[in-house]
N, C-alpha and C positions, 0 to 999 in steps of 0.2 A: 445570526447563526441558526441553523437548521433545529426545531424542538426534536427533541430524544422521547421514545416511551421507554420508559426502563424496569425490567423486571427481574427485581430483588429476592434472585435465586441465589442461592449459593450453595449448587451441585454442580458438578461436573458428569455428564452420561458420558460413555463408552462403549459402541457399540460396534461387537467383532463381525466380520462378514462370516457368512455360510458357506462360501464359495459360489461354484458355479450348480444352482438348481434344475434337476431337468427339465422343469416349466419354464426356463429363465426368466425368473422372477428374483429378483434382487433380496436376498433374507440376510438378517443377522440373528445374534445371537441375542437373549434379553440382557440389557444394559446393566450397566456396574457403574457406580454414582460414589464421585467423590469428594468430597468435602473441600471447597475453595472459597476465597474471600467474596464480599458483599456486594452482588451486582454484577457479575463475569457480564463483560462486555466483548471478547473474542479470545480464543486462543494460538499460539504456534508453536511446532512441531522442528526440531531439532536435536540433538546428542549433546546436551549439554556436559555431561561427565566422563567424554571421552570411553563408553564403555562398549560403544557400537549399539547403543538401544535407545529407539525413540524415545525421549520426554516430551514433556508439555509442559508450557508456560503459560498461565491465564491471566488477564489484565481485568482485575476489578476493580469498577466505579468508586465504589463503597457506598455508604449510605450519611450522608453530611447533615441529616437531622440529627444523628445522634452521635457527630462526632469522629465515623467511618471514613476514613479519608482515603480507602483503597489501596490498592499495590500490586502486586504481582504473585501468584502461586505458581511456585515450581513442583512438578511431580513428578519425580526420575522413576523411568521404564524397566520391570522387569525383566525386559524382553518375549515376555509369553503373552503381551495381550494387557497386561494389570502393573498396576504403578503404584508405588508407595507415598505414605500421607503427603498432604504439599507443605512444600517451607514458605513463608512468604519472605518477599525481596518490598522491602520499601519503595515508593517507584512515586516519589509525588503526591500532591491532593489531586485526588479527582481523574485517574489516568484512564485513556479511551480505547487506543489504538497499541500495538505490539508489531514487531518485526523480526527477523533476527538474522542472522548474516556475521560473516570473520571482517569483522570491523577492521581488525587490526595488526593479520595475515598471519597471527599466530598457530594457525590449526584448529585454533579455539572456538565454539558457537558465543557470539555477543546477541546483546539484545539490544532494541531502539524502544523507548516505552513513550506513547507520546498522549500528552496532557491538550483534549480540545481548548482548557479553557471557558472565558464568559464574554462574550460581548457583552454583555447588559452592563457586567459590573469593568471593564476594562480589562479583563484577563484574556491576553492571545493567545494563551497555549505557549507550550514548546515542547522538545523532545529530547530525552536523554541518554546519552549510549552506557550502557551497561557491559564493562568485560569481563566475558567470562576465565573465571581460573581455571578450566577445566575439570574442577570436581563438584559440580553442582551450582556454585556460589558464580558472585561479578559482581566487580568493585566498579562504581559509579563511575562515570568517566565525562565527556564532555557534554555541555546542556547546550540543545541548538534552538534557536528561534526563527523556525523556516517562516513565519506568514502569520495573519491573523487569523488565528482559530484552525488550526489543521485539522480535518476531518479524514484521512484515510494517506498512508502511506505503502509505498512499494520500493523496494529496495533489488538492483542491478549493476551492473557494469556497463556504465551508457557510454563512456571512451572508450574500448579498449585498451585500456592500460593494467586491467588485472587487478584493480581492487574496488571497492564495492562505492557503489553513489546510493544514494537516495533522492527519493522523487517522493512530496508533500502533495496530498491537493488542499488548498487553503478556504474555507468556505464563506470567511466574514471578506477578503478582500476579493474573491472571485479569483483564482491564481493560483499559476503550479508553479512550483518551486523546485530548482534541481541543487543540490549540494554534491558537489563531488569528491570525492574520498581520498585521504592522503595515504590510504595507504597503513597507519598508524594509532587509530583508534578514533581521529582524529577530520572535520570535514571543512571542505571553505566555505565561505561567505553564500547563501542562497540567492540566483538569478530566476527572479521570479516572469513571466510566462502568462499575461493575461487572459484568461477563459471569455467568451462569447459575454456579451453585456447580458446583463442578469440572471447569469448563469452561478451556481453555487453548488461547486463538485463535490461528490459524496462518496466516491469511488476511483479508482485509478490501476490500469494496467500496463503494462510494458509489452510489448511485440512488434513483431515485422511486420508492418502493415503493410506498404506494401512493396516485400519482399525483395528488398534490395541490399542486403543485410547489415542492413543497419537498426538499430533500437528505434522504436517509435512510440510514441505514448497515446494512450485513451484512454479521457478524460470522461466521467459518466456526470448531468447533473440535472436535473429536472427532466427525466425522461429523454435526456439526448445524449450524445456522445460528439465529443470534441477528439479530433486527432491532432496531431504535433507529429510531426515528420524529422526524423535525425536525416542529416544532412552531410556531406561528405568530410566535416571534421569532428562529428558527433556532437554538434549542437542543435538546437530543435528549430524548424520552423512552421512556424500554427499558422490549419487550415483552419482553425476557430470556426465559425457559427457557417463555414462554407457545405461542412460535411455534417450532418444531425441524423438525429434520427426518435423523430416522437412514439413513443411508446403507443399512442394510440392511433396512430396513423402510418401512412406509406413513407419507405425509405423516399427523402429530397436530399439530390448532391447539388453542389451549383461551386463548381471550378473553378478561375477565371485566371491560373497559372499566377497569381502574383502573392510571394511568401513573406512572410514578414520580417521580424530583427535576428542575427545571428549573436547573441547577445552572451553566450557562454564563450565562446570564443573572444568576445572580445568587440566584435566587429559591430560598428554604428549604421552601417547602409544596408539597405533593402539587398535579400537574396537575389539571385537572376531568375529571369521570368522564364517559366515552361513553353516551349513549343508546343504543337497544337498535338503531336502526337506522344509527347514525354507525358501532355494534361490527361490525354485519354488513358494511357498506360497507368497513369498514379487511379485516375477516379475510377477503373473497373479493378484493380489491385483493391482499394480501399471499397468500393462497393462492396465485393464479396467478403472482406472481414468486418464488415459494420454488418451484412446479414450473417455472419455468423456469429457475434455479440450478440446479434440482437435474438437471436433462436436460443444461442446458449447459458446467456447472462440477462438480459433487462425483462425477456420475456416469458414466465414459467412456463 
């Protein structure tokens, strides 16, 4: 598993925008700091109490020398900018990752709170859906075990069928993980997705790479990016270590039109292989969105 530096703040900053400056220069206002559990490790942003005003959900580490086992701080939105103290939501020992998304098509914001876990001591992580009641609070609901040691989630609708999937990237087995949603609060069994050999993801997006409208995944992991291509019944099939891209060096694509398992559907045989002009159309579709990751996201 990937070492963590972690630094045992426990403020929340807030910082409002200026607008638009006549230097255009990007200003805010100075920050408003709020008291959250031990170790915030990231936040997300949805309506949890149905009142049409953003909240904030923070996922702390804690601090396990003394005990601190982390959880969740909820801060429900004024609506002017400023949020009231946070409540915490018990959420596990040790939680890493946060999502949130209508789990369970109630109208209601859920949460996914996910535990990386320890390889050293045997612990894989997992991840727990949290439903929201719609007045602040959300009552525990299912515990998932996507993979060893999940390091970063994103949550979509990779079928079309209108209710919400998740996508793991797993960093002790190498592997993305898709769970798709019943709809209920509820997700099935994870079809996991092997990343490039000694690769160990640390990031994961969902887009139309290349642009056929269907869901595609990008997978970030030692300086490269792996894509997963959705496929005409919205299951993936990985271009793996064909398409990269080293953070300190020139984009390298290397193609050769042959896609791997359709494995969410069900299906045990190799994809059909790309014609020479379908290979060219995918590798300059995906050329110009790995350079634009690579401008937008890997590269400051």
């Amino acid at each position: 598993m990937l070492g963590k530096i972690r630094f045992f703040a426990a403020t929340l900053l807030v910082l409002l925008s200026l607008g638009h400056l006549v230097s255009a220069t990007v200003g805010f206002k100075p920050a408003q700091s709020y008291a959250v559990g031990t170790a915030p490790e990231m936040a997300a942003l949805a309506d949890f109490n149905n009142d049409g005003k953003p909240d904030i959900a923070v996922v702390c580490y804690g601090d396990p020398s003394v005990g601190d086992d982390g959880g969740v701080s909820i801060l429900l939105g004024n609506g002017d900018g400023t949020f009231q103290p946070a409540t915490k939501l018990t959420a596990g020992k040790k939680p890493t990752r946060i999502a949130t998304g209508d789990f369970n098509s109630d109208g209601k914001s859920d949460l996914l709170v996910v535990r990386a876990g320890d390889a050293n001591v045997g612990d894989n992580g997992d991840a727990t859906i949290f439903l929201g009641n719609g007045d602040g609070t959300f009552s525990p609901g299912q515990v998932l075990a996507p993979g060893k040691n999940p390091s970063a989630v994103a949550v979509s609708d990779l079928n079309g069928d209108h209710r919400t999937d998740l996508i793991f990237a797993n960093s002790t087995d190498n592997s993305v993980a898709i769970l798709l949603g019943n709809g209920d609060g509820t997700f099935q069994s994870p079809v996991a997705y092997a990343v490039a050999a000694g690769g160990s993801p640390f990031s994961i997006s969902v887009a139309d790479v290349n642009q056929d409208g269907r869901s595609d995944l990008a997978v970030f992991w030692g300086g490269r990016v792996d894509f997963f291509f959705g496929n005409h019944v919205h299951a993936f099939a990985d271009v793996g270590n064909e398409i990269s891209h080293h953070v300190a060096g020139p984009l390298n694509f290397k193609l050769d039109g042959h896609l791997r398992l359709d494995r969410v559907a069900g299906r045990t045989g190799p994809l059909p292989t790309l014609d020479q002009n379908a290979q060219q159309e995918r590798a300059a579709k995906a050329k110009a969105l790995a350079t634009k990751y690579r401008n937008e996201i890997i590269e400051p």
